[in-house]
C-alpha positions as CSV (number, residue, x, y, z in Angstrom):
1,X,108.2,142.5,88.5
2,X,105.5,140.3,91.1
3,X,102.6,138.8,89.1
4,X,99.2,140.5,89.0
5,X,97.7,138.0,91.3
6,X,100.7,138.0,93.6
7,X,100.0,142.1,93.8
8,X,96.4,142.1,94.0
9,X,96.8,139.4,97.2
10,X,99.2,141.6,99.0
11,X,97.2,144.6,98.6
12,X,94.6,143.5,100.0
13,X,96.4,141.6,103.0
14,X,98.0,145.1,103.3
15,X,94.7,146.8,104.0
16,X,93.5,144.6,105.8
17,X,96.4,144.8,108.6
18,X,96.6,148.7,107.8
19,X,100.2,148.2,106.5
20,X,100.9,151.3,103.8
21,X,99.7,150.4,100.2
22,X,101.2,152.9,98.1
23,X,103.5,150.8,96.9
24,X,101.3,148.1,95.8
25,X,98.7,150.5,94.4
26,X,101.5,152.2,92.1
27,X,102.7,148.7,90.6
28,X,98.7,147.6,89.8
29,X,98.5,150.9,88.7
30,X,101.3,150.6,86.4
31,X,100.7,147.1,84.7
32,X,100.7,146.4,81.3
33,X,97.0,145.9,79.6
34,X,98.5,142.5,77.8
35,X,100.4,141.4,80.9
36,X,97.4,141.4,83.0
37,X,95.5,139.7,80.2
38,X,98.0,137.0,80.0
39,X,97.8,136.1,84.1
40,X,94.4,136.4,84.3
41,X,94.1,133.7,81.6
42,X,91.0,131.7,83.1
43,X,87.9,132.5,85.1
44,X,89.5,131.2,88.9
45,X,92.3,133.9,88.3
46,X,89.7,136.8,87.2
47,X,87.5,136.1,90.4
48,X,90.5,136.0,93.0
49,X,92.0,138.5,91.5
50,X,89.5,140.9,91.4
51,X,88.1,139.8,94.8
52,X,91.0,140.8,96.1
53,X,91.7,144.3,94.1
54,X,87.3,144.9,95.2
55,X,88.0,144.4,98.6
56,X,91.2,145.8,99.4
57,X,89.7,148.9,97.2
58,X,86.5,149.7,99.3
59,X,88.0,148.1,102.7
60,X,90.6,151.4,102.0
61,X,88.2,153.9,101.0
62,X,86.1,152.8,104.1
63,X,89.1,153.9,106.8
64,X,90.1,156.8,104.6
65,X,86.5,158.4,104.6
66,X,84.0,156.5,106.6
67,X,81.3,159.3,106.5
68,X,81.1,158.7,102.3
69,X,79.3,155.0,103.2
70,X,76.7,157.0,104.3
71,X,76.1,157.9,100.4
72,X,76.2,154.7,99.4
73,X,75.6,154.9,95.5
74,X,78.2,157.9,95.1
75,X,80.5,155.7,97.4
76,X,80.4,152.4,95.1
77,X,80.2,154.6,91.9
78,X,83.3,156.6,92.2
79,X,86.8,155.6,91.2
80,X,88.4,153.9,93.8
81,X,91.2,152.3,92.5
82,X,93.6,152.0,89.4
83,X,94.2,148.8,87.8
84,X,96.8,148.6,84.2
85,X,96.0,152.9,84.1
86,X,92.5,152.5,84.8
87,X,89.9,154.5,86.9
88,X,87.7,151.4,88.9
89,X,84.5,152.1,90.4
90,X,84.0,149.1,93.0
91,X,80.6,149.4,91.1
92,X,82.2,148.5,87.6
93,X,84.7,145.8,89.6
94,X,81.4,143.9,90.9
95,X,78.8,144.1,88.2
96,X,80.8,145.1,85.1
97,X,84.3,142.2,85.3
98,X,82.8,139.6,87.9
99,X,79.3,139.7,87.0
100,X,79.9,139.8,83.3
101,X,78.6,143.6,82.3
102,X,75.4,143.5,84.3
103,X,73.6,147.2,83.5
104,X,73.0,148.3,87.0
105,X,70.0,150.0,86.1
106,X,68.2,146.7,85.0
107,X,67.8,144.6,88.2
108,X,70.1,142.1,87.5
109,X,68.1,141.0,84.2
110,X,69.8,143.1,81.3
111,X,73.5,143.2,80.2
112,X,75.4,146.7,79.8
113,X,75.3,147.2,76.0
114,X,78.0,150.3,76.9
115,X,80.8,148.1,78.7
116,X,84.0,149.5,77.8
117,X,86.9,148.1,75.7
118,X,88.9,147.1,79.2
119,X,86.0,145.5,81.3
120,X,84.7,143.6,77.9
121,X,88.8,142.3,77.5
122,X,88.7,141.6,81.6
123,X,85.2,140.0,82.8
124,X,84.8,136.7,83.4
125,X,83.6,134.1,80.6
126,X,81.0,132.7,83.3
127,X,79.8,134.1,85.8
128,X,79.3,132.4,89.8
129,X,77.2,133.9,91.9
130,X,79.2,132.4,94.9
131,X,81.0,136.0,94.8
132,X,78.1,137.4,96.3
133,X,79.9,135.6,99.8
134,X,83.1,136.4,99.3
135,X,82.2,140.4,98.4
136,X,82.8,142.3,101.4
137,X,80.9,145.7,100.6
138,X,81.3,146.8,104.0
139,X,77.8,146.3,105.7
140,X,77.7,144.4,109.0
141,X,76.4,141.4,106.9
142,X,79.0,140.9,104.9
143,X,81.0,137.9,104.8
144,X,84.8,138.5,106.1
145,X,87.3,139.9,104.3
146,X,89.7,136.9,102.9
147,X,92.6,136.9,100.2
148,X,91.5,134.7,97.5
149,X,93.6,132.5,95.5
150,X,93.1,130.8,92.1
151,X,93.8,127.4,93.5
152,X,91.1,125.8,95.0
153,X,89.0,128.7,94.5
154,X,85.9,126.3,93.7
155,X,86.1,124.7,97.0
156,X,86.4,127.8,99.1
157,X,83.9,129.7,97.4
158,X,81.7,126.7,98.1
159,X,82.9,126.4,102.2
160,X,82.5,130.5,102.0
161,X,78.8,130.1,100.9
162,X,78.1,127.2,103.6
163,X,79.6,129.5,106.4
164,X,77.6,132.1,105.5
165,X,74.6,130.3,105.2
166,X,74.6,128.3,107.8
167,X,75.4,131.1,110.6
168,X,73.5,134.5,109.3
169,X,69.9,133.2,109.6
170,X,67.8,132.6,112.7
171,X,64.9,130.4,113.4
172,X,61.5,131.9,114.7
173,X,60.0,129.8,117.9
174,X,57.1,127.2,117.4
175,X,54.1,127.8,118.8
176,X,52.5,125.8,121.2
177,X,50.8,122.7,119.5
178,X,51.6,121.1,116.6
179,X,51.6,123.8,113.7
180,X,54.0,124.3,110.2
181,X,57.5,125.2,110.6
182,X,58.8,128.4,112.3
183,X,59.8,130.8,109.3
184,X,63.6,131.5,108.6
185,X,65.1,135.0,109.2
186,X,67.5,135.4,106.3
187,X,69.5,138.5,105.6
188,X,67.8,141.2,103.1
189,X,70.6,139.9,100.8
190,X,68.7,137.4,99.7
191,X,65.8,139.5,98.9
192,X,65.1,139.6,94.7
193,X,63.4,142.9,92.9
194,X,60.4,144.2,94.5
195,X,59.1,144.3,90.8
196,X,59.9,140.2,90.5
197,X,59.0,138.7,94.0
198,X,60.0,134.9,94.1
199,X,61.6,132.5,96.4
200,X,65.3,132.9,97.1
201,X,65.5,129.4,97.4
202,X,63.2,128.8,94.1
203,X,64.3,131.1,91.7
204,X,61.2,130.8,89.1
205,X,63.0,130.3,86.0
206,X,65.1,127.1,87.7
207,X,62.2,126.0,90.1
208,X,60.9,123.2,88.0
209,X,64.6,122.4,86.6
210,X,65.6,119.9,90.0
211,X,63.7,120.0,93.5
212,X,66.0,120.2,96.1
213,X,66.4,117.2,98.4
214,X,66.6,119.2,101.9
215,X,63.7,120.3,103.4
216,X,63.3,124.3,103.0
217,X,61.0,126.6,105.7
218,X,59.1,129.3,104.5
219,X,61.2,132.4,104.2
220,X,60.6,135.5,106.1
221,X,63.4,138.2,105.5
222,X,65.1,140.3,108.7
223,X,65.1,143.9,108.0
224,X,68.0,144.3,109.8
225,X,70.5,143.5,107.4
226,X,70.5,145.5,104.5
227,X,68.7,145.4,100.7
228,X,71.1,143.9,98.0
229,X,68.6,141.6,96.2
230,X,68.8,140.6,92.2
231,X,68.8,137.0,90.6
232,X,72.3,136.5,90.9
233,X,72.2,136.0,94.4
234,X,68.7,134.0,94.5
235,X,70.6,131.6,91.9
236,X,73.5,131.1,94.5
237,X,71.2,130.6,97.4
238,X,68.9,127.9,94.7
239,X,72.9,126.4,94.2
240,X,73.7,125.7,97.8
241,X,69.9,124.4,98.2
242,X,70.5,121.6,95.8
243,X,74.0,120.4,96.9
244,X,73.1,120.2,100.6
245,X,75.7,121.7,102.9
């Protein structure tokens, strides 16, 4: 029988060259609660493996039935997939196993005090917020879609942030005469809770923790890229701010 992580990499290499998955979707389907347990045994396995399983999932559902995008909270809430004979929602794959039983309904701030029995037994110990550029949800600024692997999973999460950084953003011109610095166009990604306005690249809880040594422009955010704020992904953009590229 092929490993959980060996399975969850193929199906999403399937989907993504539009080979037939049925296969692969029957033996993820079919695991064994403990097996999976036992090779998912340490945070860099949870994340690539259920990078891959989220991806391949809503990258599927996206071909099958492109008009249901256009609902986008029915489309992320429904069951998409079946992991060890359970129903995932790419909602409960994102925000309840990678991002550590976040209640959806509480901006990113609260945990889910209703998590089940199998997301509680699968979730990650710690969460990174460097999944937020490896996610591909299907919007035009997502990052690409990529099969991720437990080894060296630190590094390329890190080059996948970096990327992604450094080439969705875009520079306003200078005006004539000397003047502060154009603002940045960043993607709406990067925008927090319109009840909690703050820096992304200050997040106020971390802001007076460790300045970052690279020189930041005032941010201006592009509305044409889509609204998928929260804390989470203002802590990853704080992260890349203090390491430099």
């Amino acid at each position: 029988m092929a490993e959980p992580l060996d399975l969850a990499r193929c199906l999403l290499e399937d989907t993504r060259a539009g080979r037939p998955d049925i296969a692969t979707r029957a033996a993820l389907a079919g695991l064994d609660p403990d097996v999976l347990t036992a090779a998912l045994a340490d945070d860099a396995s949870r994340i690539a493996f259920w990078l891959n399983v989220y991806n391949a999932a809503v990258r599927a559902r996206l071909l099958a039935e492109p008009e249901a995008y256009g609902r986008r909270w029915r489309f992320f809430a429904a069951a998409a997939i079946t992991i060890a004979g359970r129903r995932l929602s790419p909602n409960t794959i994102e925000h309840g196993i990678l991002s550590r039983s976040v209640f959806l309904a509480g901006l990113g701030y609260l945990r889910n005090p209703f998590a089940s029995a199998f997301e509680r037994r699968m979730r990650v110990v710690r969460v990174d917020p460097r999944i937020h550029f490896a996610l591909n949800c299907g919007a035009r600024s997502c990052p690409p879609l990529a099969a991720w692997d437990p080894v060296a999973l630190d590094e390329r999460l890190e080059r996948a942030t970096g990327a992604y950084l450094a080439l969705d953003r875009a520079f306003g011109r200078r005006q004539r005469g000397a003047g502060p610095a154009p603002p940045a166009l960043v993607p709406r990604r990067f925008r927090g809770p319109r009840r909690h306005p703050a820096s992304p690249l200050a997040p106020r809880r971390r802001a007076g923790r460790r300045a970052s040594p690279h020189p930041v422009p005032p941010v201006r955010l592009d509305d044409r890229h889509r609204r998928a704020g929260g804390r989470r992904m203002r802590r990853a953009v704080a992260h890349r701010a203090r390491v430099g590229p």
